[in-house]
N, C-alpha and C positions, 0 to 999 in steps of 0.2 A: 548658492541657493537663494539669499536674499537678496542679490542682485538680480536674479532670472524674477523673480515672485513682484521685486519692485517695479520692472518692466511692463509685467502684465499686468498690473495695479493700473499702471499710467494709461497703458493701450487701451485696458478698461474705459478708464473715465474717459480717453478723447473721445474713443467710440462713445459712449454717453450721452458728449456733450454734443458732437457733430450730429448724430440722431435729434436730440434736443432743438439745436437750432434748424433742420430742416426743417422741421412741425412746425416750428416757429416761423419760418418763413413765407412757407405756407399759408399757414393763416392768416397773416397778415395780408399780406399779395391776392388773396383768394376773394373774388366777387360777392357782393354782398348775397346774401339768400332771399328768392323768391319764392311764396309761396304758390303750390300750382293752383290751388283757386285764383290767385291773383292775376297768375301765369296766364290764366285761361280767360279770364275779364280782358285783360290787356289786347289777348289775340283779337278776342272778336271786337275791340276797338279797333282794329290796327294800329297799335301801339306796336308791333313787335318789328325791325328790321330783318333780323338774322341771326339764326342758333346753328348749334353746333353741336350733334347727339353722340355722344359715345353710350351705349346702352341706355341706361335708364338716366344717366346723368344729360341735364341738358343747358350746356351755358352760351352766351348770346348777349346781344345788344338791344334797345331797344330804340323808337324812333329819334329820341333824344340825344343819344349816342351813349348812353347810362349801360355798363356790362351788367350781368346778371346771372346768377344759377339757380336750376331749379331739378326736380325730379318729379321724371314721369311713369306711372307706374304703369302703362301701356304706349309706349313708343310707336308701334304698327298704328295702335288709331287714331294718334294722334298727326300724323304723317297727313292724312288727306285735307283736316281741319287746317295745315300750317301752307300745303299748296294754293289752298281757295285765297288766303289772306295777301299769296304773294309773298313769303316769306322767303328770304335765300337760306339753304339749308343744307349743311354741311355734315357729313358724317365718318366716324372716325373708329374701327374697329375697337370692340371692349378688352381693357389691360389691367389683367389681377397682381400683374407684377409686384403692384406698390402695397397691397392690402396683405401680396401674400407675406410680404418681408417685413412689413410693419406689425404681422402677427409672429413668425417666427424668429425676426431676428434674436429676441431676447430669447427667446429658449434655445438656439445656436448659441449666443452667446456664453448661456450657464454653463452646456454641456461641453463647451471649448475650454472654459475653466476650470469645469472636473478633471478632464482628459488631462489636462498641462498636471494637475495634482497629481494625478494616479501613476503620469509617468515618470515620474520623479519619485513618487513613493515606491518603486517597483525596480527601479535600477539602483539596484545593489543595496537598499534604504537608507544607508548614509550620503550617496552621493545627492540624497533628496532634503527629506525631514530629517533626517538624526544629523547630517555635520553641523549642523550649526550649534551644537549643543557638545560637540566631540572637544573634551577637554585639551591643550596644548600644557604639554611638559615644561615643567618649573625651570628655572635655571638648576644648574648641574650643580653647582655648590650655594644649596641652603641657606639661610641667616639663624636659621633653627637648628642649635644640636643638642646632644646629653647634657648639654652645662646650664641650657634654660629647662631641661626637666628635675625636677626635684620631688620627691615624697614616695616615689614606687621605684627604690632603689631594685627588689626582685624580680620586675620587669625588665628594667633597663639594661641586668644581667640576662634576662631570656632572649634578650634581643642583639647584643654582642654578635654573639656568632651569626645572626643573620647582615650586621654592617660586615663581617668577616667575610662572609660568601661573597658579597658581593665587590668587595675590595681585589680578593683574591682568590677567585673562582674557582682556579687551579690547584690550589694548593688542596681543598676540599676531593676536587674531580680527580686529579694524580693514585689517593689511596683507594678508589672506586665506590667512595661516598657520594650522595645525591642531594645538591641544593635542595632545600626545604622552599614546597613550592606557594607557601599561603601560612599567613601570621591570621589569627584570627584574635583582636582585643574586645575584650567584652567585659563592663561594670558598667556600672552608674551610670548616668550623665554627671557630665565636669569636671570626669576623675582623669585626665588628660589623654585619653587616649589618640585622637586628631594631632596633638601636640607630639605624644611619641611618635608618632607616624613620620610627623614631617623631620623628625631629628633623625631618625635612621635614615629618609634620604641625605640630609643636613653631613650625618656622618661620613655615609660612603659616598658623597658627591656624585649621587649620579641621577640623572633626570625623573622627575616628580611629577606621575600621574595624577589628578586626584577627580575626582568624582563621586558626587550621590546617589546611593539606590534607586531613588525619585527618579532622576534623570533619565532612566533605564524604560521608564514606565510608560505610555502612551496611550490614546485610545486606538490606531491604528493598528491591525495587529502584525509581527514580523517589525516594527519600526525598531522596539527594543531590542531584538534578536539580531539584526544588522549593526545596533548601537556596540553590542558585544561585541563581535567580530571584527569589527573597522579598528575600534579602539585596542583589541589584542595585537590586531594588524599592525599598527602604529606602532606600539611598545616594543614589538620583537625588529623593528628597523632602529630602534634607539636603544636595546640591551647592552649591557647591564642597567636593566632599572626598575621602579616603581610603581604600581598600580595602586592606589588608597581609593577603597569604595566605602565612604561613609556610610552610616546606616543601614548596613546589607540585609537587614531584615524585610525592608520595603519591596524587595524582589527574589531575595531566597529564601522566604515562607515556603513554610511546610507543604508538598502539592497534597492536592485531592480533597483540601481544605474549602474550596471552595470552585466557582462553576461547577457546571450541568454534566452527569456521568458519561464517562467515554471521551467527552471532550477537553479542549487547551482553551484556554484564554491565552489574553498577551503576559500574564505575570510569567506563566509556565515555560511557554518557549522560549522569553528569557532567559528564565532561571536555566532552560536545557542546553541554553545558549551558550551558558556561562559553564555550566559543567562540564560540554566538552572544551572549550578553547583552556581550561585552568589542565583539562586532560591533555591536551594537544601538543605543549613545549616539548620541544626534543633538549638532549642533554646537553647542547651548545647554547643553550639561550636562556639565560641569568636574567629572570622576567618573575619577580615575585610578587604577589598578593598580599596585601594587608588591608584587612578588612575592618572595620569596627562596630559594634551594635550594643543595645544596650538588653536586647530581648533574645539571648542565645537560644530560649528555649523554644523558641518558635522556628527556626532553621531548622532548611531541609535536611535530614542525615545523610542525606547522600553529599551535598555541600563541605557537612563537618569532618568526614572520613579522611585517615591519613591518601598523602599522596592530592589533597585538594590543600587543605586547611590541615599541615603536618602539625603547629601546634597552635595550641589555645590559650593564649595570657589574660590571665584574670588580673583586673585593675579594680582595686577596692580605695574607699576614701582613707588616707592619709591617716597614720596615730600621730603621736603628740611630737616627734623627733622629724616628721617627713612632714608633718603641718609648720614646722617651723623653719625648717629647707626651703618649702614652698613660699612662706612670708619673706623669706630672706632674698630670695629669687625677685619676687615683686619687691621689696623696698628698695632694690638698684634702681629702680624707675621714679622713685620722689623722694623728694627731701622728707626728713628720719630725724625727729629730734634726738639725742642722746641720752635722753631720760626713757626711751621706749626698751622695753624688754620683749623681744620678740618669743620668748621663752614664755613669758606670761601669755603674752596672745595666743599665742599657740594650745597653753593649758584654757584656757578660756574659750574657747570653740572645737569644742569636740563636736566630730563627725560631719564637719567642714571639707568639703571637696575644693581642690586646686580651682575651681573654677568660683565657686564661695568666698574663698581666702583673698582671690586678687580682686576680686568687688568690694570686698571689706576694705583692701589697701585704699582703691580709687573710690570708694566714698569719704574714706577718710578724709585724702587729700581732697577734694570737695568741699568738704566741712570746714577744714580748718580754711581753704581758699576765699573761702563762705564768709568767716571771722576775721580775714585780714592777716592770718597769724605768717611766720616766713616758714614754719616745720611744721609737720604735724606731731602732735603732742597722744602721750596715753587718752587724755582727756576724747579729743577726737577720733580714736580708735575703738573706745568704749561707746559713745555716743554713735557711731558706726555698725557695731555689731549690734544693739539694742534696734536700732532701726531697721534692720536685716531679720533679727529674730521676730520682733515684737509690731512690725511698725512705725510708719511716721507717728509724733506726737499730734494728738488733737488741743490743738490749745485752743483753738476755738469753740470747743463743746461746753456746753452751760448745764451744769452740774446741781443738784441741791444740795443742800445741806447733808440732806437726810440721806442718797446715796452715797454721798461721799463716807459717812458716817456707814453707813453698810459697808464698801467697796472697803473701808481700814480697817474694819473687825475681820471681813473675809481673809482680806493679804495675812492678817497679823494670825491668824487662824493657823493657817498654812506652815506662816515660819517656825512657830512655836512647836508644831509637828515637826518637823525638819532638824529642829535645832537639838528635841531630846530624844527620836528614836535613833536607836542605836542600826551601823550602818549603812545609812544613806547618804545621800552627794552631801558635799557642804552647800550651804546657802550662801550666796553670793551678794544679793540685791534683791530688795522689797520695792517698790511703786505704786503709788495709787494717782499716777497718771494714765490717763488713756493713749492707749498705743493701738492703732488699727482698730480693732471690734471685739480687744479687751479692756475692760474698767479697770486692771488693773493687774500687776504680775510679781509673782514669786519665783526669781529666780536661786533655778541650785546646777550647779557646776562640780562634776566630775574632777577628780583626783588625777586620775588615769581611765586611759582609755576600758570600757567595759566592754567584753566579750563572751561572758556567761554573766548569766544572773541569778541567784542563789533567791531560795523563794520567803526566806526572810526579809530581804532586802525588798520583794515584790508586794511582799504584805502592807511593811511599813510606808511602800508606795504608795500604795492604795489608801491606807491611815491617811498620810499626807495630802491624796486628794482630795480624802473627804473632809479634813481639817477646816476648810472654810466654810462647809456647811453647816459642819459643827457650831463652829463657833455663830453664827448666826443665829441659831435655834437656841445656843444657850443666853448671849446675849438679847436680841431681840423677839424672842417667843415665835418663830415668823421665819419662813425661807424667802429667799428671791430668787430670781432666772439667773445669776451670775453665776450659779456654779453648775450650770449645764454643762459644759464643756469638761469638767472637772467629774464630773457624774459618770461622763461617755468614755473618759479615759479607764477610771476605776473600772469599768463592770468592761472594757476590753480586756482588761490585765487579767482580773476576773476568768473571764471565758474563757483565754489561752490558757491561765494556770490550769484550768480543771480539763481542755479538753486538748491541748497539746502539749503541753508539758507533763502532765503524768503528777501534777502534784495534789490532786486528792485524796485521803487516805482511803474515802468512802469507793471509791469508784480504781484506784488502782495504777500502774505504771500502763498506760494506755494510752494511745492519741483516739480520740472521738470524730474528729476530720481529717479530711483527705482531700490534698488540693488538686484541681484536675481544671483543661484548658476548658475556658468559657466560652459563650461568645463571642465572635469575633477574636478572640485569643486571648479574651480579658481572662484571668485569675479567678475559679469558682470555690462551692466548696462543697462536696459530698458527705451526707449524715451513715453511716454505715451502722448505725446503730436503731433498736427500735425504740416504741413511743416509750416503754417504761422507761429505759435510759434514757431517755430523755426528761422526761418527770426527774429522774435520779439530780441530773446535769445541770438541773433547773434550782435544785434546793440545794445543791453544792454550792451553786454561782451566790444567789440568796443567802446563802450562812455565812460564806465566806466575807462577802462586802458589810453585811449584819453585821459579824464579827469586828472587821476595822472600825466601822462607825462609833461601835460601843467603845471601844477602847481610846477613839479620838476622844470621846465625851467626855471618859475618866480624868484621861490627863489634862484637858482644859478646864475642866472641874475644879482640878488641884491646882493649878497655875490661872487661875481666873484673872488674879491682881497682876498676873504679867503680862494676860490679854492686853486689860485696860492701859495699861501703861501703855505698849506697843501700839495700841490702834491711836493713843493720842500723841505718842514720837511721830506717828506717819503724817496724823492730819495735819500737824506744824510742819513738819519739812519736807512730805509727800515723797518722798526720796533715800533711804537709809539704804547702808551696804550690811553684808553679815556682820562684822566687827562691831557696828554698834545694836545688832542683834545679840551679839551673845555679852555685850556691858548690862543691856536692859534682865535677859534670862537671868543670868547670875548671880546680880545682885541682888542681897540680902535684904534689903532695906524695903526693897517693891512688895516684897512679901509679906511685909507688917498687916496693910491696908491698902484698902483700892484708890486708886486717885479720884478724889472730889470730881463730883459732876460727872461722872460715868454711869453707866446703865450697869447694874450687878446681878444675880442672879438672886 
């Protein structure tokens, strides 16, 4: 197709250019222009030798031997004035030939161009627009298998028996079981599901379809619908094998979703495309599907039904045992000091997806490359995930005094919450450097992976957040903008506590919202309740954050001289880990008196 398309490209422009330069030559060659007043001075001198009339066009010599053209807008009357003078006078039937094709050729031309499209788009749509875009089968044995996926050990066992089917076809078909005709992976982004894909061909060696939803899509309509087709066509001449449509959301959207009632667009007859050929396979042809999306919920039902998509493997990010699989898997790939604990990394990034993990590894090596160092060190793995989490550092920002002095009572606000309510994350690391479009961060890191959350823990959350607020109002009489983000997290937490979780005493075991598809398929929310309940919903949220705030105030109250202390450990070394968080807490001695030169209350 790119060959035939590059032809007419060329044949194009000669035509073009040979058009082009006849004009051009034309003009050039063509007798200068006489005006016919002049035309007519001339005559009645006898200036004129001999013209030569085709209609109104009149060109001609004059006595000098000079060519000339001119135009006469009555030829008959001028016939008698050019006999009197003695002129020779020559005449030569009128020819639209050149006018005609000088007006038409270019719109012959377009419509030649259309045509050459249309009938390409029209025989069979692959043999036009879609082959060029028709994927060709991977080699038959993989560089990908089970041993480069690591962290969704329950997948990699739902997927066995499909490298099994395809292995051994027969042994399945003999007891009059039915190949499973469509894997359907659906999580995240990042959570490896492209990577499984390519390891079950990887496994059962056998040729690797792969393809984008995207790819399917066109503004032609039928181009997609062909695209399906060809490409089934293809697969069932190389079975036992592979088909991976990435993204399959992009064209097996829900129909009726969208376009004008009664009619198809191009998404649909795709999508109708693809639902018969996944129907089509007879039971000699070992031609599987696997699909992957990250938006199940928007796929057609008719798509998801056994006998298309037989099963559905949910892939979620990795806990603390499969995150450190997955590290382990990436550190083959760079030098690994011996001081690293992949076990610590591992507890150190929760809810890190395999695709998170291995950016973490190769920024590391970056880093330390960066440094000059020959391994990458803990040092470089920490300064890696800080930068991933938090941002590059701004060390170019020019800071005051006075911020600075806010931004450490904020951090130290926060830790100090962290450090004495009882079950929360541990605290890990304080900063009042700028990272991204924070002035500065409080980190707290998880034990173990959390999967419920108990509304204890969600209160003292919320405590937590507002702890830097706190702390500014009690130190400095005065809020700032830095704990905005800190404000929007609380009254989140807030809002689910009372209207989906069920945990107000006022209001009851109740969800208050109901999530239902938006525009465009975005995530909405429906209020199923009326305005009183909502007044109710209002002063829940209200009492609730009230509540945390008062209680941050108490205990920084009472801990005021471990404030001060803390905010002045940070401005000295802008950097502390929890450990010398809970030296500063502890001791005895901070609690005598506030340290000299601090603001007290």
């Amino acid at each position: 197709m790119a060959r035939y398309i590059r032809n007419y490209l060329l044949l194009l422009v000669a035509a073009a250019v040979l058009v082009l330069a006849y004009n051009i030559h034309l003009a050039e060659n063509r007798p200068p222009a006489l005006e016919y007043s002049a035309f007519l001075a001339r005559l009645e001198e006898g200036g004129i030798r001999s013209v030569t009339m085709q209609g109104g066009e009149i060109a001609g010599t004059d006595t000098l031997g000079q060519p000339f053209t001119t135009f006469a807008p009555a030829p008959a009357a001028l016939l008698p004035r050019l006999e009197a003078k003695g002129v020779m006078i020559a005449a030569r039937p009128e020819d639209n030939t050149s006018s005609f094709w000088s007006a038409t050729f270019p719109v012959l031309l377009l419509m030649g161009g259309w045509m050459f499209f249309m009938v390409f788009q029209h025989k069979g749509g692959m043999g036009g627009f879609a082959r060029k875009q028709l994927p060709k089968a991977a080699a038959a044995r993989q560089k990908v298998t089970f041993d480069d996926v690591a962290g969704i050990p329950e997948a990699k066992e739902e997927l066995v028996e499909i490298v099994e089917c395809l292995r051994e076809s027969r042994k399945i078909t003999r007891l009059g079981g039915r190949i499973p005709r469509g894997v359907l992976l659906q999580g995240p982004p990042g959570t490896g599901k492209t990577l499984l894909a390519k390891a079950i061909a990887g496994e059962a060696g056998v040729p690797f379809y792969s393809i984008s939803g995207s790819d399917f899509v066109e503004m032609f309509v039928g181009v997609g619908a062909s695209r399906v087709r060809e490409l089934f066509k293809e697969a069932k001449k190389t079975a036992p094998c592979i088909i991976f449509i990435d993204e399959i959301d992009a064209v097996g959207r829900r129909r009726g979703a969208s376009g004008a009632e009664g009619g198809q667009d191009e998404r649909e007859q795709t999508l109708n495309a693809l639902l018969v050929e996944m129907d089509g396979f007879r039971s000699d042809e070992t031609v599987i599907i696997v699909a992957a999306t990250n938006r199940p919920d928007i796929l057609d039902p008719a798509l998801l039904r056994p006998g298309r998509f037989d099963r559905q493997v949910t892939i979620l990010p990795p806990d603390v045992k499969g995150r450190q699989r997955i590290l382990e898997v990436h550190a083959r790939q760079v030098v690994m000091d011996p001081e690293v604990e992949l076990f610590e990394v591992a507890q150190n990034t929760p809810g890190f997806t395999g695709a998170e993990l291995a950016n973490l590894i190769n920024e590391s090596a970056l880093m330390a490359a960066r440094k000059g160092k020959s391994a990458i060190q803990p040092a470089d793995i920490e300064e890696a995930r800080d930068k991933i989490l938090m941002g590059a550092e701004r060390k170019g920002m020019v800071i005051s005094a006075q911020e600075r002095r806010v931004t450490a009572y904020h951090e130290a606000g926060h830790a100090i919450m962290a450090k004495l309510l009882p079950n929360t994350d541990p605290l890990h690391k304080i900063t009042i450097i700028p990272r991204g479009r924070a002035m500065g961060v409080t980190q707290q890191v998880p034990l173990d992976d959390r999967h419920a959350y108990s509304r204890e823990y969600l209160v003292n959350r919320i405590t937590i957040l507002l702890g830097g607020r706190t702390a500014e109002e009690l130190v400095f009489r005065e809020f700032s903008t830095g704990a905005s983000n800190d404000l929007q997290a609380a009254t989140d937490i807030a809002t689910r506590m009372v209207c989906e979780f069920g945990m107000s005493a006022v209001l009851g075991p109740r969800a208050y919202v109901t999530a239902v598809e938006g525009f465009l398929g975005g995530a909405g929310r429906q209020r199923p309740y009326s305005e009183e309940v909502a007044r109710t919903i209002d002063r829940e949220i209200d009492k609730l954050v009230a509540d945390c705030y008062q209680e941050a105030m108490i205990i920084l109250e009472g801990k005021i001289n471990y404030l001060h202390k803390l905010a002045e450990v940070l401005l000295l070394q802008e950097t502390i880990d929890g450990e010398e968080v809970d030296i500063i807490v502890t001791c005895p001695k901070v609690d005598e008196a506030a340290p000299a030169g601090q603001p007290t209350s």
